[in-house]
C-alpha positions as CSV (number, residue, x, y, z in Angstrom):
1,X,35.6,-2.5,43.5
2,X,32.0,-1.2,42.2
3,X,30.3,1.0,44.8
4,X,26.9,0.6,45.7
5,X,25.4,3.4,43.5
6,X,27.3,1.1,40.5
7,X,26.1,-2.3,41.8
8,X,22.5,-1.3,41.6
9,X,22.8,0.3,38.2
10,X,24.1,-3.0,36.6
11,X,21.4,-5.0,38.6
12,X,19.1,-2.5,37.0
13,X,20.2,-2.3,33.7
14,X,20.3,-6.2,33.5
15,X,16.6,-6.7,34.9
16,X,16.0,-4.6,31.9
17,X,17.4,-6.8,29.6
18,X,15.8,-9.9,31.5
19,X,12.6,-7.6,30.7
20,X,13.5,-7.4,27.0
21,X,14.6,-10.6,26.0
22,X,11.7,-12.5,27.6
23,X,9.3,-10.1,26.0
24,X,8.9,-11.9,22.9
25,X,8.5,-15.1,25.1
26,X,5.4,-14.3,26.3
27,X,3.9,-11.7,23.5
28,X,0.9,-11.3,23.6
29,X,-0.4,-11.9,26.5
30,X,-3.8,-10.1,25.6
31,X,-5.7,-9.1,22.6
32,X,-3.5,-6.7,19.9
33,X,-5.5,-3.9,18.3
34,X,-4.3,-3.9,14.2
35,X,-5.2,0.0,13.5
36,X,-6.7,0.7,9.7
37,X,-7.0,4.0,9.3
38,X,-9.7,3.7,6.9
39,X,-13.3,2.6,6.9
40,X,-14.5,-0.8,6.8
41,X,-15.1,-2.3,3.5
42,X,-11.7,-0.8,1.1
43,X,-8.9,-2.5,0.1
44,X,-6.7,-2.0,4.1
45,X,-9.6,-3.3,5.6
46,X,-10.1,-6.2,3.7
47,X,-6.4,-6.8,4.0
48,X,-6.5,-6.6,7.6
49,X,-8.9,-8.6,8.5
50,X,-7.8,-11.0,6.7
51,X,-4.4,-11.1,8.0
52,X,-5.6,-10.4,11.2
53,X,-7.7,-13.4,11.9
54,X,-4.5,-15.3,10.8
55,X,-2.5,-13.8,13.6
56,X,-5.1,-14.7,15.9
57,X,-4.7,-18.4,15.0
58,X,-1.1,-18.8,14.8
59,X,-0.9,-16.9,18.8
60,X,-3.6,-18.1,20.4
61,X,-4.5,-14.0,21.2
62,X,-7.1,-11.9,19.4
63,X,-5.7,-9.4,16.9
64,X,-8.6,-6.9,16.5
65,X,-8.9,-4.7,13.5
66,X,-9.9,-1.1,14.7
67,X,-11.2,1.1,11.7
68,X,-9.6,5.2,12.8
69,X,-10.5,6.5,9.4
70,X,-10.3,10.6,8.7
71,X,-8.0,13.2,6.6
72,X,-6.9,10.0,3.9
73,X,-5.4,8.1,6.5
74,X,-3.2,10.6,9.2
75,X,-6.0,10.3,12.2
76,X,-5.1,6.7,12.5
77,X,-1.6,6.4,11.5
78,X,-0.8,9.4,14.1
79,X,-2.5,7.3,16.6
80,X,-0.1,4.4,16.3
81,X,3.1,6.5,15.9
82,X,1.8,7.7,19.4
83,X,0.9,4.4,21.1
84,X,2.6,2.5,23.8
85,X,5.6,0.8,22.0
86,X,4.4,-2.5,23.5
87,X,3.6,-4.2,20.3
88,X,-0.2,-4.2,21.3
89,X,-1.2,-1.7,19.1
90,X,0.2,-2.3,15.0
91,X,-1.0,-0.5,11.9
92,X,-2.2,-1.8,8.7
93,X,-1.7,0.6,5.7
94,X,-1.1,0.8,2.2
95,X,0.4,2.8,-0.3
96,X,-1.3,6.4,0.7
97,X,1.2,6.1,4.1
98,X,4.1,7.5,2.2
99,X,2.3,9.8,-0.5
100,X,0.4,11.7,1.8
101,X,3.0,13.7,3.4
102,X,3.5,14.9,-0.3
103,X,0.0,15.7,-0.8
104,X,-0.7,18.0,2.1
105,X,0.8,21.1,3.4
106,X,0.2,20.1,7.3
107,X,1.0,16.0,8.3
108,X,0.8,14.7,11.6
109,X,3.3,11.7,11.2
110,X,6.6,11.2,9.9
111,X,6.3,7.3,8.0
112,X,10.3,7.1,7.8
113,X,11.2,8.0,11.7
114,X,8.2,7.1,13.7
115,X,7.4,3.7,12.7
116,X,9.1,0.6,12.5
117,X,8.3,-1.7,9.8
118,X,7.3,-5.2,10.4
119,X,6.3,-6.6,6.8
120,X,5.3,-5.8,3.3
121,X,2.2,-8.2,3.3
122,X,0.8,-8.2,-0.4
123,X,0.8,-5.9,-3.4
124,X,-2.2,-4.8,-5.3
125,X,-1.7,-3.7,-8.9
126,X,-3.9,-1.4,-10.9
127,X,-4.4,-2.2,-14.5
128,X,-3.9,0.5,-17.5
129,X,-7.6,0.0,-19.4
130,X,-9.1,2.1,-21.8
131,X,-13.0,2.6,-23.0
132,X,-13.3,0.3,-26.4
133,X,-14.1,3.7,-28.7
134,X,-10.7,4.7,-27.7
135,X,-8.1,3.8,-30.2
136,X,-5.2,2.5,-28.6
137,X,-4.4,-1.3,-28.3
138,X,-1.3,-0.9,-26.6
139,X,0.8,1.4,-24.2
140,X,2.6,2.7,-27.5
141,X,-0.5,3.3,-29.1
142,X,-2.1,5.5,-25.9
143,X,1.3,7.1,-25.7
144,X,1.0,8.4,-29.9
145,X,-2.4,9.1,-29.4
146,X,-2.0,11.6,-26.4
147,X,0.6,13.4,-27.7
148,X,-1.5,13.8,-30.9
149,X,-4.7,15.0,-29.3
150,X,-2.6,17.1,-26.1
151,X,-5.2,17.5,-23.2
152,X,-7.9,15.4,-25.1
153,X,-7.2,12.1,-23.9
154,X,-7.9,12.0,-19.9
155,X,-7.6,9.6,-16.8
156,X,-10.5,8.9,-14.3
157,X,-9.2,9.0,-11.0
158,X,-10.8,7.9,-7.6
159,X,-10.2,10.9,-6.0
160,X,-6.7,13.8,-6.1
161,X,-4.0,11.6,-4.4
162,X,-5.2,8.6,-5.0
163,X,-3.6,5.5,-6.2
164,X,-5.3,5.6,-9.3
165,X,-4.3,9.3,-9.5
166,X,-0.7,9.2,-8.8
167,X,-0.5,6.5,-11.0
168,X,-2.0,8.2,-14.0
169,X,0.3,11.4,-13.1
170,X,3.8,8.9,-13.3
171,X,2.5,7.6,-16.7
172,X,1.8,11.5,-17.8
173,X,5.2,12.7,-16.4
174,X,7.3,9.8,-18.1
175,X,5.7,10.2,-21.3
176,X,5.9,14.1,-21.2
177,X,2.1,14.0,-22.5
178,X,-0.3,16.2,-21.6
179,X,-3.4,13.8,-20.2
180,X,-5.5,15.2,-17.8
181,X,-7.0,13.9,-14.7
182,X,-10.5,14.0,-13.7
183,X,-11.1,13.6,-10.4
184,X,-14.4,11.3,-9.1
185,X,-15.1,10.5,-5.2
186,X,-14.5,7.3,-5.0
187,X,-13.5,4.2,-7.4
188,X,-17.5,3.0,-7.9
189,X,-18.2,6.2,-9.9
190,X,-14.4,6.9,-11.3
191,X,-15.3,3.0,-13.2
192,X,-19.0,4.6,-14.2
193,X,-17.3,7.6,-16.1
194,X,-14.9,5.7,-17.8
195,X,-18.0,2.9,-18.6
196,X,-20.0,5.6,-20.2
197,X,-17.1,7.2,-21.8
198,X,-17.2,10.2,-20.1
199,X,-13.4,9.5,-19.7
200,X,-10.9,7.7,-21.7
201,X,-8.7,5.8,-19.6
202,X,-8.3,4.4,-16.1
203,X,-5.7,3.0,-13.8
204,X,-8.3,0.5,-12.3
205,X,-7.8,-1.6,-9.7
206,X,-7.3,-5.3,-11.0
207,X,-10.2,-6.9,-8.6
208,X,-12.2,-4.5,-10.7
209,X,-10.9,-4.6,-14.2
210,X,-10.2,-8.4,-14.6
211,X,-14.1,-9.1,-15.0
212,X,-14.8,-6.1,-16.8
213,X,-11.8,-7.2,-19.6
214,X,-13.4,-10.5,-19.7
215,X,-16.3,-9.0,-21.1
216,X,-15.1,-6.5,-22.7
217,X,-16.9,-3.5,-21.0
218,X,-13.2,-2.1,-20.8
219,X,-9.9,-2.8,-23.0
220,X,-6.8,-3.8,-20.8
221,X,-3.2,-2.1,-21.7
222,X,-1.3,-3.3,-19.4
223,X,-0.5,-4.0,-15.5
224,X,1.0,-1.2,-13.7
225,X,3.5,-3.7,-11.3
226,X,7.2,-5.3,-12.0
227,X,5.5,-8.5,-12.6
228,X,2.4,-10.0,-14.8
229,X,-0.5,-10.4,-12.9
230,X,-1.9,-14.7,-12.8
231,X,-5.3,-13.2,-13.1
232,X,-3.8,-11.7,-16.6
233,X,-1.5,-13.7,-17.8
234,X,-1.4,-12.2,-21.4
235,X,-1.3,-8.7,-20.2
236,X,2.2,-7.0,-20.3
237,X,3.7,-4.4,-17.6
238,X,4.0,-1.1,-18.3
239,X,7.7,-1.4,-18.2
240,X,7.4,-4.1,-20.8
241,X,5.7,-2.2,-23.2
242,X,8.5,0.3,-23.6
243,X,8.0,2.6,-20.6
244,X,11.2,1.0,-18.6
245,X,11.4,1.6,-14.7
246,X,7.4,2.3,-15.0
247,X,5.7,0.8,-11.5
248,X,2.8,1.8,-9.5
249,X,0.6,-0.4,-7.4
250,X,-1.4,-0.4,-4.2
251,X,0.9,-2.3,-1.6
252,X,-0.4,-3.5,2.1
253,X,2.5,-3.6,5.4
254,X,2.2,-3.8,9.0
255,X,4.0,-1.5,11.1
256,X,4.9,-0.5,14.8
257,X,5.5,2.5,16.6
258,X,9.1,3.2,16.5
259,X,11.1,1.7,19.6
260,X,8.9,-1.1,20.0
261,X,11.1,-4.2,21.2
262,X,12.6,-5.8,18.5
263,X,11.9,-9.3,19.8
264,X,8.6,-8.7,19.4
265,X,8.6,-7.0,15.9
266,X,11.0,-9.7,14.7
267,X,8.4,-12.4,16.4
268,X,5.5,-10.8,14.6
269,X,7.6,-10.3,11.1
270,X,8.1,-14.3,11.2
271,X,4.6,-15.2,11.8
272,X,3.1,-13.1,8.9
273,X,5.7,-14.1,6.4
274,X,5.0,-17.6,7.3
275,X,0.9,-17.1,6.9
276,X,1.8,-15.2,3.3
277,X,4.1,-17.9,2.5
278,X,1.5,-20.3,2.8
279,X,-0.6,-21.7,-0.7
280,X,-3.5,-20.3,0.9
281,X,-2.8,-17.1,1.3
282,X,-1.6,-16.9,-1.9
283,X,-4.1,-17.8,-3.9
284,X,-6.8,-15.6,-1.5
285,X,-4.4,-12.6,-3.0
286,X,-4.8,-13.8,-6.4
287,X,-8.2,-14.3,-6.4
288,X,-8.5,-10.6,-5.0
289,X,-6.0,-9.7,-7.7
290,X,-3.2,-9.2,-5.0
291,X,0.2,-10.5,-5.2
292,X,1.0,-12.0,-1.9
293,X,4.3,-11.1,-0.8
294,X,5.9,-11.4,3.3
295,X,8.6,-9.9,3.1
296,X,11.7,-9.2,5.5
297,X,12.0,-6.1,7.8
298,X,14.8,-4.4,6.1
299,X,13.2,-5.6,2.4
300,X,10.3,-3.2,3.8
301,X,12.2,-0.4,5.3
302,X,13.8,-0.2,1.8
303,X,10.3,-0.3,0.1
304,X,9.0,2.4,2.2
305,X,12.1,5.0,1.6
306,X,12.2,3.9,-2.1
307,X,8.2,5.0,-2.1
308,X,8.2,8.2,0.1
309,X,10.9,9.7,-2.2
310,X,9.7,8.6,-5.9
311,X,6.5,9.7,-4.8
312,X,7.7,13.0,-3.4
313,X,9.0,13.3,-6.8
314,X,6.5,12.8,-8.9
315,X,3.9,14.8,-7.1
316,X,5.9,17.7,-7.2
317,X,6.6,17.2,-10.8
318,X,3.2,17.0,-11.6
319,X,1.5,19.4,-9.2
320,X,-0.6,16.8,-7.6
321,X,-2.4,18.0,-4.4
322,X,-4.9,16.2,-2.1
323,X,-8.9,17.1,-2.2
């Protein structure tokens, strides 16, 4: 026979679970802050609000993109790995999530243990393009022609750490060439050295390069994802241009802190791969030369610890460090 003390616990424990279970009944019940811890107007942000006024729609709730930008992303991803594990408060980041506890000696946020992934929303590739007085037409042709001329052929970067930086530093490191990075602040004037020649090479972001291929203010070599790009259609990967396993794009996911009900993450997983899933959304991504993707929790959690330790690697390979 239970005694009291026992009897209590088991009504506790299962008004808990009655708490739990209905949780994902009545999420949200008020408006959901989506952190981006970047300022307004980059790639995150863009994604965010666009998925963001989605989420509104399908709940009926506002989701409300708050910009918590400082030291390449760790002021606001910190803040969420802190928050209430409620579901109210989810963070929208990108690629630089994993990579920058690589890059700096000091990181306030561990991406593998303090987060729990929700979706892998879209993937941004960066296209491999040249200046036209370079002579290379192809991937093979850049490769020859670096090892050739050793530190003489470089790569403009928007900013150390950067996408375009890190992805520049994988195609160096697999091709055991010698290119050097040049470091800008910022994409707008990374694309204005390599315009005027003052570099040779890029890693561009495709939103960027696909007009300036079409007039041929840049040569493209090749895409930098597993898959051709619909914006490109004749450009080959990397990978298929004889550097196998090559990959290195921008990617966009939504995440909550870590012990957040998994109702409610599962609930909010299902609603943004149905609203990626949708012929809208996917031709919104490919218009902003995005691949949309929605993809499943786990599908995620694999992408993330696939990312934090190839990136890990490579940086450390190559020396990379943060500005």
């Amino acid at each position: 026979m239970l005694s009291r003390r026992s009897t209590r616990v088991l009504a506790y424990a299962a008004l808990l679970c009655t708490c739990t279970c209905a949780s994902a009944q009545t999420y949200p019940t008020g408006p959901v802050r989506v952190v981006v811890p970047f300022p307004a107007g980059g790639g995150n942000d863009s994604m965010g609000r666009i998925l963001a006024q989605k989420l509104t729609e399908s709940f009926g709730k506002q989701f409300i993109i708050e910009n918590r930008a400082g030291a390449n992303g760790m002021v606001g991803s910190e803040l969420v790995a802190r928050a209430p594990k409620d579901g109210y408060t989810l963070l929208l980041n990108g690629a630089n999530f994993v990579t920058t506890p690589s890059l700096y000696a000091k990181v306030t946020y561990d991406p593998i243990r303090q987060f729990e992934p929700i979706s892998l929303t879209a993937i941004a590739p960066n296209v491999l393009v040249v200046h036209p007085s370079v002579p290379a037409r192809n991937v093979k042709e850049l490769i020859a022609l670096a090892k050739a001329r050793p530190k003489q052929v470089n790569f403009a970067g928007s900013g150390s750490g950067s996408t375009p930086h890190l992805a520049g530093e994988l195609f160096r490191t697999m091709t055991h060439t010698e290119m050097l990075h040049i470091p800008y602040r910022g994409t707008g004037p990374a694309i204005t050295g390599l315009l005027s020649g003052e570099v040779s090479t890029m890693f561009m972001p495709a939103l960027t390069a696909v007009p300036l291929i079409g007039n041929a203010r840049v040569r493209g070599l090749a895409v930098t994802s597993r898959e051709r790009l619909p914006a490109l259609p004749d450009l080959p990967t990397v990978a298929d241009s004889g550097l196998k396993d090559y990959e290195s794009s921008q990617w966009y996911g939504v995440l909550a802190p870590a012990g957040t009900p998994a109702d409610i993450v599962n609930l909010l997983n299902a609603q943004i791969v149905k609203i990626m899933h949708t012929a809208e959304m996917k031709r919104q991504m490919a218009d902003s030369g995005s691949l949309a993707v929605g993809s499943t929790r786990e599908a995620f959690a694999k992408h993330l610890a696939k990312e934090y330790a190839k990136w890990a690697r490579v940086i450390k390979a190559s020396g990379a460090t943060a500005d």
